[in-house]
C-alpha positions as CSV (number, residue, x, y, z in Angstrom):
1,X,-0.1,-34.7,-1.2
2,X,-1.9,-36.1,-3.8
3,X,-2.0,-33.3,-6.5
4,X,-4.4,-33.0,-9.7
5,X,-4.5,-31.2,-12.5
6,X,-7.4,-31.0,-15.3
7,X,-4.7,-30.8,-18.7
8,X,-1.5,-32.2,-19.5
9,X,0.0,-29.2,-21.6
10,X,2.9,-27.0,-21.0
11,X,2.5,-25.3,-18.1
12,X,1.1,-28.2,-15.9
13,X,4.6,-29.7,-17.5
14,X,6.3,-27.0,-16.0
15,X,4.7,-27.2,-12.8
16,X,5.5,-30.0,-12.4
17,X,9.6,-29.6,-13.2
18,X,9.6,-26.7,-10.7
19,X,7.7,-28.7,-8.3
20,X,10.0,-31.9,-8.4
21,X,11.9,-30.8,-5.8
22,X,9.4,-31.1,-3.3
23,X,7.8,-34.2,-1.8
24,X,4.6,-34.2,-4.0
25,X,2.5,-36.7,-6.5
26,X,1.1,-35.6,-9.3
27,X,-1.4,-36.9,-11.9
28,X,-2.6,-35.0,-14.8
29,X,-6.0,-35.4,-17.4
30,X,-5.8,-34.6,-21.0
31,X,-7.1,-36.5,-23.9
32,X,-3.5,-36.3,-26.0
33,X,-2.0,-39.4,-24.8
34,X,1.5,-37.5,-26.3
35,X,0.7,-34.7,-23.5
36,X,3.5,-33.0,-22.5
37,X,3.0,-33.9,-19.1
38,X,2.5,-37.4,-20.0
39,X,6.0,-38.5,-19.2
40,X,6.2,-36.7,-15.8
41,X,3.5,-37.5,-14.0
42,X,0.4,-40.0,-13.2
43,X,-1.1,-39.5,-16.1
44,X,-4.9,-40.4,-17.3
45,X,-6.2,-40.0,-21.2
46,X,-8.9,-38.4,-21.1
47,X,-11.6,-35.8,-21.8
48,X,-11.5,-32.6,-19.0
49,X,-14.9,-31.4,-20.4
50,X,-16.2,-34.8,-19.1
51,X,-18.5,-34.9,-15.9
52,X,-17.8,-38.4,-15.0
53,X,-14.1,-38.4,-16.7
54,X,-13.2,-35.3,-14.2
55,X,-15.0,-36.5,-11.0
56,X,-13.1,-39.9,-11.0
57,X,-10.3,-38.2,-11.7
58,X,-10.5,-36.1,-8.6
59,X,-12.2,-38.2,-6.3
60,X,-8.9,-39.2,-4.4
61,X,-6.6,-37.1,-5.1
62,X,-5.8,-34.1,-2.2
63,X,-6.2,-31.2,-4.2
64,X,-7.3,-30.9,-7.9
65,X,-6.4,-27.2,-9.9
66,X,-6.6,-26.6,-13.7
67,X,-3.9,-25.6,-16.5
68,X,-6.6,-25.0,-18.6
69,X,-10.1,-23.3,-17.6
70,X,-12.2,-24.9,-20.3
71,X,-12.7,-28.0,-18.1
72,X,-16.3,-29.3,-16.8
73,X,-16.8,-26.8,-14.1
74,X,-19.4,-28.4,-12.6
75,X,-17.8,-31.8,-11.9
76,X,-15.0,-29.4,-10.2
77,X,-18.2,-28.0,-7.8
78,X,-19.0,-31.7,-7.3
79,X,-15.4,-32.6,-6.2
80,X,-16.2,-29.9,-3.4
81,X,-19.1,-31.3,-1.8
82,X,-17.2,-34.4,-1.5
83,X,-14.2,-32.5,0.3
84,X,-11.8,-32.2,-2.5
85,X,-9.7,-29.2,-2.2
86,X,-10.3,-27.1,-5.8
87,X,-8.1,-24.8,-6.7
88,X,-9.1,-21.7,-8.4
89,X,-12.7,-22.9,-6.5
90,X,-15.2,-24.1,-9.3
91,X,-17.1,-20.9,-8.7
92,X,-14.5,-18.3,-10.2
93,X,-13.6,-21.3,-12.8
94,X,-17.2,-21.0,-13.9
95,X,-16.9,-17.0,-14.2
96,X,-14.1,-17.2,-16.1
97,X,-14.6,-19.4,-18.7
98,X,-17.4,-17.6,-19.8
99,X,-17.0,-14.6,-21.5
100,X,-20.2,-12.8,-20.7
101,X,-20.0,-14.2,-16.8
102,X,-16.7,-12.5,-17.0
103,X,-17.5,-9.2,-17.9
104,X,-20.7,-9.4,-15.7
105,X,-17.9,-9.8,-12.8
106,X,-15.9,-6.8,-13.8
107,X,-18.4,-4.5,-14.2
108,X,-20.1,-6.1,-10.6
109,X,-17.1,-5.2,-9.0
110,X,-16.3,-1.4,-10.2
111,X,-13.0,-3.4,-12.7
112,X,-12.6,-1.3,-15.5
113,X,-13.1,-3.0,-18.6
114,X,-14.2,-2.1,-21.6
115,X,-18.3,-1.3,-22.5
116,X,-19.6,-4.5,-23.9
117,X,-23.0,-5.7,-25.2
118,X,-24.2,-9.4,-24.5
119,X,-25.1,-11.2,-27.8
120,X,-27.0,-14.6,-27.5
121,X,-27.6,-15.3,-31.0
122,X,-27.6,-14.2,-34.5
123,X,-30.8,-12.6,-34.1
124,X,-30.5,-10.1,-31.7
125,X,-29.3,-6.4,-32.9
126,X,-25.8,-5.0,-32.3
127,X,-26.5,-1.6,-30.9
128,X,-22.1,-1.3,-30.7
129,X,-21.2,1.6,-33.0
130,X,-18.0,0.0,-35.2
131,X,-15.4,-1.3,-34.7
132,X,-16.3,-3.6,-31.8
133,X,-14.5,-6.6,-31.0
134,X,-16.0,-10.2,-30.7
135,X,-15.3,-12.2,-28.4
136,X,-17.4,-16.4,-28.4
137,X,-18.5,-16.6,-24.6
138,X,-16.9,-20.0,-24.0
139,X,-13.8,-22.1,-25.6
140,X,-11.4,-18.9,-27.1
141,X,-7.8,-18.9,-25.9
142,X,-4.1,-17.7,-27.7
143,X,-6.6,-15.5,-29.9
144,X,-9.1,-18.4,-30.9
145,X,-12.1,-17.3,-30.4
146,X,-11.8,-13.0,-31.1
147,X,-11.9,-11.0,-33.9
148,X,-12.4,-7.8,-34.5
149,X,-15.3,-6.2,-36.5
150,X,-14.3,-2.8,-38.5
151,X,-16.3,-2.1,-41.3
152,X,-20.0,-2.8,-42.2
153,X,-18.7,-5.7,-44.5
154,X,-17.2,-7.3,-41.9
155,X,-20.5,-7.7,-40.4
156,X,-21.1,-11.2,-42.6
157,X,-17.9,-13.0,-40.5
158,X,-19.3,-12.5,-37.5
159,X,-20.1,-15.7,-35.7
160,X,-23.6,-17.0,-34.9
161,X,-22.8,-18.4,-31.3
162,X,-23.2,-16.3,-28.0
163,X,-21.0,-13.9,-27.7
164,X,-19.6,-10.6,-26.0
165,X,-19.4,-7.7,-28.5
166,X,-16.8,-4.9,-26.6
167,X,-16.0,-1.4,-27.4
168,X,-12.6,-1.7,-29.6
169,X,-9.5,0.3,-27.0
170,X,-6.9,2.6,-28.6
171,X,-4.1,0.7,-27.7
172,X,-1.0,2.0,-26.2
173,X,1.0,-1.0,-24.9
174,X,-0.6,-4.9,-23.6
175,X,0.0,-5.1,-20.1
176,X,0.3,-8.3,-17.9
177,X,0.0,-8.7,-13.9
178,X,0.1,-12.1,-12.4
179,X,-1.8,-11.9,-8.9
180,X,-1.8,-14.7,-6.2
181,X,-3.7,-15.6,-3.5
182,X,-3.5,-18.6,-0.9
183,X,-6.3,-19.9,1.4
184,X,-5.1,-17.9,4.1
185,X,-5.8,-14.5,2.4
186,X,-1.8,-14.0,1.4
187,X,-1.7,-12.0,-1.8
188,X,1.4,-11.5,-3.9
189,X,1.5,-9.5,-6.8
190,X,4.5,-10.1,-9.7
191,X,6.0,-7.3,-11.7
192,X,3.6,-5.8,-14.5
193,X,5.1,-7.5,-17.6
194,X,4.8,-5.8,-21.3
195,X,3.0,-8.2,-23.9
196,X,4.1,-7.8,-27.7
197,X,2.4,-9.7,-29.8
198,X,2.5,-11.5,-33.7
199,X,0.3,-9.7,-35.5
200,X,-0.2,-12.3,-37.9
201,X,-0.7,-15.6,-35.5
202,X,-2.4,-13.3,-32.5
203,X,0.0,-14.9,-30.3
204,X,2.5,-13.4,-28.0
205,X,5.4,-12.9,-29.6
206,X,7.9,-11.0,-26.9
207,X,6.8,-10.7,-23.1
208,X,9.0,-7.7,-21.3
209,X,9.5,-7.4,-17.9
210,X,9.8,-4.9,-15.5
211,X,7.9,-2.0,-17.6
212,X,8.5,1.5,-17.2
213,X,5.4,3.0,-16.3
214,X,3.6,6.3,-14.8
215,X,2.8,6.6,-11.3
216,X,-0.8,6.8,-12.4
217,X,-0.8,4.2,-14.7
218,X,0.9,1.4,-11.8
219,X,-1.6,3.2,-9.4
220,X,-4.7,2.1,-11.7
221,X,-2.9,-1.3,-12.2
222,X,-2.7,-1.4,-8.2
223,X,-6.2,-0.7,-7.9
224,X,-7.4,-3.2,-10.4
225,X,-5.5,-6.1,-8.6
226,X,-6.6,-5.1,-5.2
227,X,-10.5,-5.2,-6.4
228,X,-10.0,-8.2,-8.2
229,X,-8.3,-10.1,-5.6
230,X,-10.8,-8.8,-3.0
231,X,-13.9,-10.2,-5.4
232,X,-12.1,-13.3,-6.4
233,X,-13.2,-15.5,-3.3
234,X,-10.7,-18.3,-4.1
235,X,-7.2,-18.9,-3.4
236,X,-5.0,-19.4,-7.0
237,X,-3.0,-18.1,-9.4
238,X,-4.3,-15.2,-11.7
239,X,-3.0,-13.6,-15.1
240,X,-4.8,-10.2,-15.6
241,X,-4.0,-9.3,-18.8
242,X,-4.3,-5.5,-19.5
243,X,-5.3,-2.5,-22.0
244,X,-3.5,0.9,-21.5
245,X,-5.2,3.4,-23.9
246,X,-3.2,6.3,-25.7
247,X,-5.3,8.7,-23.1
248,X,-3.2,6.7,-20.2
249,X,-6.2,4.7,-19.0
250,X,-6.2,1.1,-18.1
251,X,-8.5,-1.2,-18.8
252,X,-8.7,-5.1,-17.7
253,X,-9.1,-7.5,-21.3
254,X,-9.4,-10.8,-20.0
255,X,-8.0,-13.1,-17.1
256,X,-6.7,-16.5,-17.0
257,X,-7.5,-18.7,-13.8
258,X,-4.4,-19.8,-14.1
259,X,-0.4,-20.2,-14.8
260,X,-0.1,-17.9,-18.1
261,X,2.4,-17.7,-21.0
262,X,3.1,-13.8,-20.1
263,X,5.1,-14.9,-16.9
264,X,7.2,-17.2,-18.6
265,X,10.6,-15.1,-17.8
266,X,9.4,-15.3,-14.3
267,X,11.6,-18.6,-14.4
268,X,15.0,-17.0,-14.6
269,X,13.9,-13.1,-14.4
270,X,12.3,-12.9,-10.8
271,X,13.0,-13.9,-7.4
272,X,11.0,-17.0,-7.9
273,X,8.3,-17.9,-10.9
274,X,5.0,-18.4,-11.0
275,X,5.1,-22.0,-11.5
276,X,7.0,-21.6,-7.8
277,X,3.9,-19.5,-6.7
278,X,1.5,-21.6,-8.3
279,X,2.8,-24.8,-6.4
280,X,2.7,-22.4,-3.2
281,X,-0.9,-21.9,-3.7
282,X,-2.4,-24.7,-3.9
283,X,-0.2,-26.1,-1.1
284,X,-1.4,-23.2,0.9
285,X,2.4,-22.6,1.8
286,X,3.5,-18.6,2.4
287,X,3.6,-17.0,-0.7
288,X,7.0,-16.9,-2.7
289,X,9.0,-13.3,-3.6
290,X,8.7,-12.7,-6.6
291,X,10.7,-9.0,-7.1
292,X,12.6,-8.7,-10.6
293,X,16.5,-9.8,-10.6
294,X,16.9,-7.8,-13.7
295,X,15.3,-7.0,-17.1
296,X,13.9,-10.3,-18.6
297,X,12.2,-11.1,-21.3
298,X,10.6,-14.7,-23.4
299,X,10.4,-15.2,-27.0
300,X,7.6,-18.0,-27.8
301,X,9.2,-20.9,-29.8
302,X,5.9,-21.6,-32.3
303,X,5.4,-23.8,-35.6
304,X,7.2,-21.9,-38.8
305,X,4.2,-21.5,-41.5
306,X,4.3,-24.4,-43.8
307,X,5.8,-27.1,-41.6
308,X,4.3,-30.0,-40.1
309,X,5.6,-33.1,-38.8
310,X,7.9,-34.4,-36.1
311,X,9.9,-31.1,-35.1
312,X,13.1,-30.2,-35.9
313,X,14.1,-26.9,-33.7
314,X,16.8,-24.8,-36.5
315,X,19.9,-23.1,-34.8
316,X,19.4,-24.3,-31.1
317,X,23.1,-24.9,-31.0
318,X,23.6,-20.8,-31.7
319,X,21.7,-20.5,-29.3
320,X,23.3,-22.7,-26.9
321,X,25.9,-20.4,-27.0
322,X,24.5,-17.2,-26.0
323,X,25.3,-16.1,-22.3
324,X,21.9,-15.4,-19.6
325,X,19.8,-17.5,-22.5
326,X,17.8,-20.2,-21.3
327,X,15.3,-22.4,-23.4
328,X,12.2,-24.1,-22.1
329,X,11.0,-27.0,-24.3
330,X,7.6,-28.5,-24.0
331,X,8.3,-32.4,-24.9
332,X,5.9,-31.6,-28.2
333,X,7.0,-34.1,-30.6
334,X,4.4,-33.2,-33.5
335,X,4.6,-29.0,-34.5
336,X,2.6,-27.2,-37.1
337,X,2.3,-23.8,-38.4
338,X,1.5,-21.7,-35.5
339,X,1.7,-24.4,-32.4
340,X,3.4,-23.3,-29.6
341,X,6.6,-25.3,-29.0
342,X,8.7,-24.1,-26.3
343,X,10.2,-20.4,-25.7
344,X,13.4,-18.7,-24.4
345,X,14.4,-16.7,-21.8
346,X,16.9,-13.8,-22.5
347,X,18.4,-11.7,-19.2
348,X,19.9,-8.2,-19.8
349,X,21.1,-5.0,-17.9
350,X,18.6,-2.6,-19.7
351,X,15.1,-2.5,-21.8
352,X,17.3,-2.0,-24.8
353,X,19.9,-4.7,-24.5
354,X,17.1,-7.4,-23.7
355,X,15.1,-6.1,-26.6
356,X,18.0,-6.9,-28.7
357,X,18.7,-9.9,-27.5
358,X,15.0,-11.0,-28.4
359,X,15.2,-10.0,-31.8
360,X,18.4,-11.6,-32.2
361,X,17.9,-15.0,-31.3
362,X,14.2,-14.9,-33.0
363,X,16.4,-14.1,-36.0
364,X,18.4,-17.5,-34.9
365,X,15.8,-20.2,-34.3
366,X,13.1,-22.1,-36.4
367,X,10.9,-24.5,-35.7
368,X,10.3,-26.3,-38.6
369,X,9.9,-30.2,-39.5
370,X,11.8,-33.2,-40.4
């Protein structure tokens, strides 16, 4: 099959590497002609957001799926009408890459999420009592996009585009399912994964798999996936990423259309990843296994704060070393303070050997410049 996908980054990259062993072609859009997947695949420099750019790109390829939602949606509805397979369909797409569409589908379909207040402009009054979290309806991703409102002063940073304003949660622990579903209605569901993130950058920083949780806590988790994957529509790949409150509730934050960077120890911690799945999908082929092999756990690899340049990665050959350690780089030749680079898989016996083992070989690495 001919296989498209709308952005050349990291994950379509590693897609691709997981997908090399089948009997595939694949061609990839993104306007950096350095793209990760540049190298690997078919590739074509150019704008995703772009009608016409997009529905050339599709219009002979087999199947077309994203690694990145903010692509022109409705080129992807298009590509439909013309018989193109689309995978997550352009409909759910569409939902998700807007904010307010998104939270309008949660609270649709009974998906706890937290209470929320649509804001089209600057004009209109916020009636949430503080803090509240902002959230842009369209283009926010790795914590672009979101900040959080606490005091009255805070009220001059707020942003003048359309927005969602949401209730702030009393977080316990970040919580992350990956959910898939092919065209025949097969659902899989991976392991809920712990998210710990850099409170500084607002990116994940350690991803922590499998969680120890309360029968009523992986109950609610059940019975968020189950409505979600009912409502969906669409055969894909889905990262649900989720709130669970100091009172033991859980609440859906977001979802991602898509492979996601909290089932990155999938590769080496589970049965088979989600880049495995995520091939499976959009080939409609039965859906992979995907139980936990042991505790597992990724460490993002990003840009230390004040380099720039062509990368240099500090300490990889301690690393190297290390036994059940495996690093994933994403062919980035350029970093900068903050960009993710790569990350690394650590396996362990137990939650507090792997948590170790994280620490450790954070304290290892750098990625800093030449």
């Amino acid at each position: 099959m001919k296989i498209g996908i709308l952005g050349g980054g990291q994950l379509g990259r590693m897609l691709i590497q997981s997908a090399l062993k089948y009997d595939d072609e694949f061609y990839t859009l993104d306007p950096a002609s350095d793209a990760p997947c540049h190298n690997i695949s078919y590739f074509t420099q150019g704008n995703f957001n772009d009608y016409e750019t997009v529905l050339n790109f599709g219009k002979n390829k087999d199947v077309v799926t994203i690694e990145i939602e903010h692509v022109n949606a409705d080129a992807l509805a298009e590509l439909e009408k013309q018989g193109v397979k689309v995978v997550p369909n352009a409909n759910i797409i569409k939902t998700i890459q807007q904010k307010i569409l998104q939270k309008e589908f949660y609270k649709a379909h009974d998906i706890p999420s937290p209470e929320f207040q649509v804001v089209w402009n600057s004009d209109e009054k916020i009636i949430m009592p503080l803090p509240f979290v902002q959230k842009m309806n369209t283009g926010g991703y790795d914590g672009k996009g979101v900040q959080v409102i606490k005091t009255e002063e805070d009220y001059q940073h707020l942003w003048t585009e359309a927005s969602v304003i949401e209730s702030l949660v009393d977080i316990e622990k970040e919580l992350s399912v990956i959910v898939a579903r092919n065209e025949k209605g097969e659902t899989n569901i991976f392991p809920v994964t712990e998210m710990v993130a850099d409170p500084k950058l607002n990116l994940l920083d350690f991803n922590v798999c499998p969680v120890l949780l309360t029968e009523d806590v992986q109950n609610q988790i059940d019975s968020i996936t189950e409505k979600f994957l009912a409502a969906v529509n669409s055969p894909g790949l889905f990262a649900i990423e989720l709130f669970l409150d100091k009172e033991g509730k859980v609440w859906v934050n977001e979802t991602a259309p898509r492979l996601h960077n909290s089932g990155h120890q999938s590769q080496e911690g589970n049965t088979n990843s989600q880049f495995e799945q995520m091939y499976r999908v959009v080939k409609n082929l039965p859906l992979a296994d995907t139980d936990a092999i042991t505790y597992s756990g990724m460490l993002n690899l990003v840009g230390a704060e004040g380099y720039a340049g062509k990368v240099v990665y500090e300490g990889m050959e301690d690393v190297l070393k290390l036994p059940e350690t495996y690093i994933h780089l994403y062919g980035k030749t350029e970093t900068k303070p903050g960009r993710k680079m790569g990350h690394i898989n650590v396996l362990a016996d137990s939650r507090e050997e792997l948590m170790e083992k994280l620490v450790q070989v954070k304290g290892m690495v750098r990625v800093i410049s030449e």
